[in-house]
N, C-alpha and C positions, 0 to 999 in steps of 0.2 A: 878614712871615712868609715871603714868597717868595722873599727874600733869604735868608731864613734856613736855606731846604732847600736851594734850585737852587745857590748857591754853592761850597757842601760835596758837592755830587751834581756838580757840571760839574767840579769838580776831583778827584774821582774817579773820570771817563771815561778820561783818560790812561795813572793808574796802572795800572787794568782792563786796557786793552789791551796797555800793557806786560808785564802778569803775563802777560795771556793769550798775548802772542805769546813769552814765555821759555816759558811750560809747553810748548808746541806747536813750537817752532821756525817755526814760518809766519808770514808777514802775513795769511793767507787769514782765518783765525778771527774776527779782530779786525776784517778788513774788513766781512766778510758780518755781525757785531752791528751797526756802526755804520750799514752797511744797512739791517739789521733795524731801528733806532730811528731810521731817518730814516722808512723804510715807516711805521711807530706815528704818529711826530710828524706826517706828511703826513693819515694817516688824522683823526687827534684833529683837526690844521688844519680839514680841509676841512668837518668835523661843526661845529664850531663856528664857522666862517663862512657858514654856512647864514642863509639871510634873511628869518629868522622874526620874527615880533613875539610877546614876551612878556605 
């Protein structure tokens, strides 16, 4: 199943940026999202390597 989203979702980061850096002329745009979803993915990381017992 995880396969099934993340593959079609990771190959659609590219084209996002692409579109987003022709609508805007910049690289800036595209940079500060993949920023942004590195900040998210660090957050979700660090929550979930927490050292709890279930």
């Amino acid at each position: 199943m995880a396969q099934t989203v993340g593959y079609p979702l990771a190959a659609a980061g590219p084209l996002a940026a692409g579109a987003v850096h022709q609508a805007t002329g910049s690289w800036t745009v595209p940079i500060a999202l993949v920023l942004g979803v590195c900040v998210a993915a660090l957050g979700v990381g660090l929550l979930a390597a927490r050292d709890r017992k279930v």
